[in-house]
N, CA, C and O of each residue as an XYZ file, in Angstrom:
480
protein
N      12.629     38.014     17.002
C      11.191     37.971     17.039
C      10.664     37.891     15.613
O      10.283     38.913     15.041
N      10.629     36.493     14.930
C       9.718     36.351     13.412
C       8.400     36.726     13.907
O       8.159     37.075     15.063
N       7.630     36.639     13.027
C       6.906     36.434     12.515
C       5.901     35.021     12.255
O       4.684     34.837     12.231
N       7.087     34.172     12.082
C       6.854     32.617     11.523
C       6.126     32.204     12.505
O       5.470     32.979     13.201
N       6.163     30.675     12.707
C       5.767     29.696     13.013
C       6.832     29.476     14.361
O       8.051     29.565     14.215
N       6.379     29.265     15.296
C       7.775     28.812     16.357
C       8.294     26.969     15.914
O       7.521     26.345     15.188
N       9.440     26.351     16.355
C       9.973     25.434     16.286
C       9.256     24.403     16.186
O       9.044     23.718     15.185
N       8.788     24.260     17.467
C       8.055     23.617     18.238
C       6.415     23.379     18.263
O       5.675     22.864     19.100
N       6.161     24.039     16.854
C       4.650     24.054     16.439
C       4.101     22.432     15.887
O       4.586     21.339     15.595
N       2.876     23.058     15.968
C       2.041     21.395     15.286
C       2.493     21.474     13.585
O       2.342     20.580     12.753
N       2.954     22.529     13.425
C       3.301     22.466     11.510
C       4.721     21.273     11.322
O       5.070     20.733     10.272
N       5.248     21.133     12.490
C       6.422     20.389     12.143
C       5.658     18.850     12.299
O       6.527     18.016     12.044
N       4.723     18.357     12.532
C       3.910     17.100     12.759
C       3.386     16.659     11.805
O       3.294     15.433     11.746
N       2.791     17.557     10.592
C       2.689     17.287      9.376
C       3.539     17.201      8.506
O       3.349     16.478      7.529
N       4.049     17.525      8.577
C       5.747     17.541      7.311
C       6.279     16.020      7.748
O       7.053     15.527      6.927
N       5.967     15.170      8.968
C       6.542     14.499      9.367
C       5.962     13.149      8.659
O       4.785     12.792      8.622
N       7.487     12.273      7.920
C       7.106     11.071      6.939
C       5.980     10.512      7.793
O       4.888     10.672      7.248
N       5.928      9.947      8.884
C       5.153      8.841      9.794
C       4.045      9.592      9.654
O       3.184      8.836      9.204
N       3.604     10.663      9.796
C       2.214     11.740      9.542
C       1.915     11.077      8.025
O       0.823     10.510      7.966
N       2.468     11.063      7.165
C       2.322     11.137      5.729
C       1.993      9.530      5.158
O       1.441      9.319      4.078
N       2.439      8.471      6.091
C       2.019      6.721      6.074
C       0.800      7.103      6.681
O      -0.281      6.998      6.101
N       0.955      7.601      7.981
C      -0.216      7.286      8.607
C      -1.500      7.870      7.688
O      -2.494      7.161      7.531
N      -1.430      8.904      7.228
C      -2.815      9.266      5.899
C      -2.555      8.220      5.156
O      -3.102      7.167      5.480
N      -1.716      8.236      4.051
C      -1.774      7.316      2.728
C      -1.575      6.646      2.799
O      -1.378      6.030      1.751
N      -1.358      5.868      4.218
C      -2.004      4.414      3.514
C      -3.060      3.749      4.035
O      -3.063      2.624      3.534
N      -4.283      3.933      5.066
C      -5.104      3.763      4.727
C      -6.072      4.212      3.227
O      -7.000      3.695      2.606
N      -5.276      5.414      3.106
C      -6.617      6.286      1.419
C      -5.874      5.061      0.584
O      -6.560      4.212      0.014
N      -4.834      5.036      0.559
C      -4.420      4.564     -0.510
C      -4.809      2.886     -0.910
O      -5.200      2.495     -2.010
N      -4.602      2.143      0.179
C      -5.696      0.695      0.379
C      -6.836      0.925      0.022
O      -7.184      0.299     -0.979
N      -7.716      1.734      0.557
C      -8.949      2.264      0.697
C      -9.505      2.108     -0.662
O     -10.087      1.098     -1.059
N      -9.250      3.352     -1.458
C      -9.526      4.044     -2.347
C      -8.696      3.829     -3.999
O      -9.157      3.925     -5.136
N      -7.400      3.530     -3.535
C      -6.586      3.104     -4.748
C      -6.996      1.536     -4.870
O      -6.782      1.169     -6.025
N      -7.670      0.180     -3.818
C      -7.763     -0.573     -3.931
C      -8.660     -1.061     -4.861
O      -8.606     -2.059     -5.579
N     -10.147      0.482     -4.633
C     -11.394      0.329     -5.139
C     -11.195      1.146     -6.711
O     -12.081      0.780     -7.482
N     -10.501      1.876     -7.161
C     -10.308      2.011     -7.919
C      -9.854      1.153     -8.679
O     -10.363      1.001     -9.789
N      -8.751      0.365     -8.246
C      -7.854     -1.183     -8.770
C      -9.164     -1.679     -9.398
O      -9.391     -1.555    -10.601
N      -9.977     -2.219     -8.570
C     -10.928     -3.440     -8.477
C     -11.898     -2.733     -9.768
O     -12.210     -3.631    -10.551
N     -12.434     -1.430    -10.179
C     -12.853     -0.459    -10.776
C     -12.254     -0.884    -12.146
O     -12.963     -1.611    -12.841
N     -10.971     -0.499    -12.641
C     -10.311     -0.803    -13.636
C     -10.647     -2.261    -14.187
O     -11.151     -2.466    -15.290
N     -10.333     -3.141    -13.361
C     -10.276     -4.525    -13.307
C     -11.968     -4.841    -14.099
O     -12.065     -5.077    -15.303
N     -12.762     -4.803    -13.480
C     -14.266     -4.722    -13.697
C     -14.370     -4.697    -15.141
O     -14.531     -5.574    -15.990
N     -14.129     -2.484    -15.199
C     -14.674     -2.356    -16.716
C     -13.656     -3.096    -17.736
O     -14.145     -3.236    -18.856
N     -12.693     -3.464    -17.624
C     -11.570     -4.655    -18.364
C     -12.567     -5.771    -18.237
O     -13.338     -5.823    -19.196
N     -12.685     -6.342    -17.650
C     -13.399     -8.087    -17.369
C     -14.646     -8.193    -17.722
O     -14.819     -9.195    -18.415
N     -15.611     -7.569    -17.536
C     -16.885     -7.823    -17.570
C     -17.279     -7.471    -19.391
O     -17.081     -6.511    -20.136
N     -17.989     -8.978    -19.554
C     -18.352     -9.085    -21.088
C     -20.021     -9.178    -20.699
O     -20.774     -8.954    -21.648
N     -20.375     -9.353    -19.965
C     -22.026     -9.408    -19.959
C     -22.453    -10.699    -18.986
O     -23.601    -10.855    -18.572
N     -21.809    -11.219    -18.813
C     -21.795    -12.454    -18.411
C     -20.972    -12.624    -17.287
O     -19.747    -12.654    -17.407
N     -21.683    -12.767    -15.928
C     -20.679    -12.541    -14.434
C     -20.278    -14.038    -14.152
O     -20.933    -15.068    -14.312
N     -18.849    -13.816    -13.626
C     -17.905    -14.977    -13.407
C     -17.760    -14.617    -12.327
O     -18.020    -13.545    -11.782
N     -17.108    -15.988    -11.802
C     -16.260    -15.609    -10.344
C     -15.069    -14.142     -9.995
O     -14.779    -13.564     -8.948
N     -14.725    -13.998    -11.108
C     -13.680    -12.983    -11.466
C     -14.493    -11.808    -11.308
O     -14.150    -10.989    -10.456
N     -15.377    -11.633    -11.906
C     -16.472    -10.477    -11.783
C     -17.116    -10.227    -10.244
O     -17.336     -9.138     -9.715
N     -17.295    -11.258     -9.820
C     -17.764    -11.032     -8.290
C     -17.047    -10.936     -7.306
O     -17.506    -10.467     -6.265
N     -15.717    -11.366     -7.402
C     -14.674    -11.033     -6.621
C     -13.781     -9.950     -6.849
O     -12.724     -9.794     -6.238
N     -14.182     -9.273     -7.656
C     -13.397     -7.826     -8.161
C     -14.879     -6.782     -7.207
O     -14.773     -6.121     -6.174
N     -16.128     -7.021     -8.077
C     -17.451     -6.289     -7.132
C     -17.500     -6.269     -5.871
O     -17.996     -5.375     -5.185
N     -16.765     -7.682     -5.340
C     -16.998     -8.110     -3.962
C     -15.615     -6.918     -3.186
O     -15.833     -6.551     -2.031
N     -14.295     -6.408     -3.889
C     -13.260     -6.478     -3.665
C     -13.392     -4.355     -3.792
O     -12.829     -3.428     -3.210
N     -14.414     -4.467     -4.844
C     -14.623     -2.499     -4.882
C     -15.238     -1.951     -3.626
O     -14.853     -0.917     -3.081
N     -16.420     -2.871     -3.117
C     -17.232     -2.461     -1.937
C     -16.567     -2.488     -0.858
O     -16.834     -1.565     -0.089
N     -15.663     -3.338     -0.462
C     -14.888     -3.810      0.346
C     -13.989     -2.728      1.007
O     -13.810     -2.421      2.186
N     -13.530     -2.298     -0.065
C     -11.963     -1.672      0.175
C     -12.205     -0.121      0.460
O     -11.191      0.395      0.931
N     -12.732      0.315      0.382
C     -13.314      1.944      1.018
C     -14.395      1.989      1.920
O     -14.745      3.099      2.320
N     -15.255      0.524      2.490
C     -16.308      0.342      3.088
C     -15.524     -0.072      4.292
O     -15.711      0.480      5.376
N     -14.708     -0.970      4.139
C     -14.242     -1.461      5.562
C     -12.565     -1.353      5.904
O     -12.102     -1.185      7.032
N     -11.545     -1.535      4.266
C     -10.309     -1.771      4.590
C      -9.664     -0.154      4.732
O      -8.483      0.021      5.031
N     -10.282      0.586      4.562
C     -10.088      1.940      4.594
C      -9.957      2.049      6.468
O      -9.087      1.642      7.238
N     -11.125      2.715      6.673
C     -11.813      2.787      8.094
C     -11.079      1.769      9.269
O     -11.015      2.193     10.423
N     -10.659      0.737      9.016
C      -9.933     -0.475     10.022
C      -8.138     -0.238      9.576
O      -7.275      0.041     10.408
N      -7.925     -0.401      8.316
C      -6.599      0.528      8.418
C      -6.059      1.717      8.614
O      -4.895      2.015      8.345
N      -6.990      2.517      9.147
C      -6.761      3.579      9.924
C      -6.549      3.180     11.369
O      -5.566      3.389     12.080
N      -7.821      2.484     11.682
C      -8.239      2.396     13.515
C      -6.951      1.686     13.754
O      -6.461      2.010     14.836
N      -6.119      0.657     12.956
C      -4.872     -0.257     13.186
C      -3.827      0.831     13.232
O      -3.420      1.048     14.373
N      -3.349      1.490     12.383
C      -2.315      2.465     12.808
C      -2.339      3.620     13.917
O      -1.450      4.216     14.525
N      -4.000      3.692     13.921
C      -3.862      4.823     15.266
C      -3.463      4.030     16.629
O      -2.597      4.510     17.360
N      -4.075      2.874     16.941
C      -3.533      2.066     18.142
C      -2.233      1.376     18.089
O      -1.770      0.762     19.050
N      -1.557      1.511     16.750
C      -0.205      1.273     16.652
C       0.628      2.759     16.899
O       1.589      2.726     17.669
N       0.324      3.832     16.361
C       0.823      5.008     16.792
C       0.526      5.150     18.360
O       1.469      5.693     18.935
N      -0.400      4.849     19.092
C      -0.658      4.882     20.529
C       0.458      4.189     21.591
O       0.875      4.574     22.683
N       0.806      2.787     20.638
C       1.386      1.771     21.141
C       2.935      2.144     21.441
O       3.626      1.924     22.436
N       3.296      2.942     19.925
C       4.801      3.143     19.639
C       4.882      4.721     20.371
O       5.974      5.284     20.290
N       3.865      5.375     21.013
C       4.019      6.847     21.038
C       4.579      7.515     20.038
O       5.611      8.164     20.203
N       3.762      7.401     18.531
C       4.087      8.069     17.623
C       3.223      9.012     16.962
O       2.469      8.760     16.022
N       3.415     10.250     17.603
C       2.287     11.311     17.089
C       1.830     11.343     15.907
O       0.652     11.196     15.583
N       3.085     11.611     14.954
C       2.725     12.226     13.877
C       1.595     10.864     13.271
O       0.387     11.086     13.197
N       2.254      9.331     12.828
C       2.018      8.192     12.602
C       0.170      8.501     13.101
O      -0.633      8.643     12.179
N      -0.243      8.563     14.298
C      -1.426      8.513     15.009
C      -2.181     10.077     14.414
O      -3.374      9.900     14.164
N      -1.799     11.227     14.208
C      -2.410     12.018     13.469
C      -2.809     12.296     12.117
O      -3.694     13.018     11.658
N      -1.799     11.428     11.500
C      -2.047     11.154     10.070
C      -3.395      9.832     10.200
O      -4.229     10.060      9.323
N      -3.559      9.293     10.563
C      -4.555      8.058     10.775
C      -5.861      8.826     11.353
O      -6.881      8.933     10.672
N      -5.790      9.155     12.177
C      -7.285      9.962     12.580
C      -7.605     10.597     11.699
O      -8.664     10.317     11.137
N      -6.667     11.887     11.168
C      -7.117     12.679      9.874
C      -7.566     11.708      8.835
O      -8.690     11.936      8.389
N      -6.771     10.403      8.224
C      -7.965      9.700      7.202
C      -8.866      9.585      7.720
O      -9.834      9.947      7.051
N      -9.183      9.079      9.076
C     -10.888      8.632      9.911
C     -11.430      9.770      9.338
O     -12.309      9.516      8.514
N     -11.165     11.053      9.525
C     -12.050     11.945      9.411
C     -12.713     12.494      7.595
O     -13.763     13.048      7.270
N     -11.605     12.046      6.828
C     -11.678     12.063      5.854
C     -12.862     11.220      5.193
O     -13.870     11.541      4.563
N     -12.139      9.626      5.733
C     -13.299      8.673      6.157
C     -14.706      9.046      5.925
O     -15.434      8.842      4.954
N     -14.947      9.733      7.220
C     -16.076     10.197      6.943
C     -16.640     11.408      6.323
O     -17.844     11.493      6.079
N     -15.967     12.159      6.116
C     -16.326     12.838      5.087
C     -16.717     12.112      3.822
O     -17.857     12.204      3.366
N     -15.711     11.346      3.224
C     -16.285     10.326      2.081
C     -17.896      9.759      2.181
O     -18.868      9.854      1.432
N     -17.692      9.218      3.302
C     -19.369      8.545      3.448
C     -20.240      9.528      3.339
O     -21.130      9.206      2.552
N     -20.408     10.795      3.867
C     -21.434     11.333      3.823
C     -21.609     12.182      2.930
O     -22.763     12.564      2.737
N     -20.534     12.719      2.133
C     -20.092     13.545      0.747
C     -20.611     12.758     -0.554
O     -21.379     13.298     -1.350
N     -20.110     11.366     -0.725
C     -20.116     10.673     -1.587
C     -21.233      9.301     -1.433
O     -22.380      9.365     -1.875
N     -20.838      8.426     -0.933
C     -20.973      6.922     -0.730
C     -22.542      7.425     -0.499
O     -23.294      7.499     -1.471
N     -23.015      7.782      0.899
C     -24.299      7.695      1.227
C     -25.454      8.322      0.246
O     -26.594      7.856      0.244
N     -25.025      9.518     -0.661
C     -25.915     10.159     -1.327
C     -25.918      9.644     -2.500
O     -26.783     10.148     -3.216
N     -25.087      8.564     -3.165
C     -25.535      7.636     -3.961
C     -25.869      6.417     -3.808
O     -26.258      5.624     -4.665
N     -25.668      6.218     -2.358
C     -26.455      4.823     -2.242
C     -28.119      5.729     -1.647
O     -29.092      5.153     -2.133
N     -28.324      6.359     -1.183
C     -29.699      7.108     -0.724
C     -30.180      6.950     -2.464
O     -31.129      6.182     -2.629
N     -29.659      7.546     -3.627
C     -30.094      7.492     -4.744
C     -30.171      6.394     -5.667
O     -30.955      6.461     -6.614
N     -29.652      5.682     -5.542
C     -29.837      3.962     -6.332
C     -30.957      3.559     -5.498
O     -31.804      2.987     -6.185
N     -31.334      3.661     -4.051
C     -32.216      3.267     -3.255
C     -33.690      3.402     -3.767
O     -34.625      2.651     -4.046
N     -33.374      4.966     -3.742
C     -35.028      5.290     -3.700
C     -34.856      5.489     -5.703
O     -35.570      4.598     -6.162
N     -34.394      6.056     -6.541
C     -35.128      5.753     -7.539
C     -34.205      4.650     -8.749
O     -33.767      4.934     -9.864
N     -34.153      3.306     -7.957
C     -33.670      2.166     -8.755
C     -35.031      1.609    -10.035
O     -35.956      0.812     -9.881
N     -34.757      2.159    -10.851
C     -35.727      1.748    -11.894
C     -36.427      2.644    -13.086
O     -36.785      2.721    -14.261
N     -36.297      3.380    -11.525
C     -36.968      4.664    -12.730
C     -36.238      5.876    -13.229
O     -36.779      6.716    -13.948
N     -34.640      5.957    -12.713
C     -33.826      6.694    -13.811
C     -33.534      6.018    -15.103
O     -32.889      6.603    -15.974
């Protein structure tokens, strides 16, 4: 009679590699993409916007706005498909993360570029 955790707990579902794809790699597309595109930017941009410049801008918004959020929803109906828990719990947990981002971050600076664009 431990103490511990029994065998057969949800703690062994997280430790599990397919748990650990299924998070990182939507964040990591997501968020490492927009960061990529981030780097890329303050490197490239001399004052003067190129195609290179708008397809890096086009490529920051992109990648935590949509390739995040859809490479999640793709591995959870692939974890559904394969009956792979862990794979399908790691993917919802980014969704949720997901949104945490939007409403933590993303929305309260786009609410703020919104309303005072000009006059900071």
């Amino acid at each position: 009679m431990g103490g511990g955790l029994s065998e057969n707990s949800d703690i062994k579902i997280y430790n599990d590699v397919d748990f650990k794809r299924g998070l990182g790699i939507p964040i990591g597309l997501g968020l490492g993409g927009s960061f990529f595109a981030l780097i890329v930017l303050i490197g490239f941009f001399d004052g003067s916007p190129t195609a290179i410049v708008y397809f890096f801008a086009f490529m920051l918004h992109i990648c935590h706005l949509i390739l995040w959020p859809s490479s999640a929803m793709w591995l959870i109906v692939r974890g559904r498909k394969l009956e792979n828990l862990p794979l399908r719990s790691g993917a919802l947990l980014s969704l949720k993360l997901y949104a945490g981002w939007m409403v933590l971050f993303v929305l309260p600076f786009a609410w703020f570029a919104y309303n005072f664009n000009g006059i900071v």
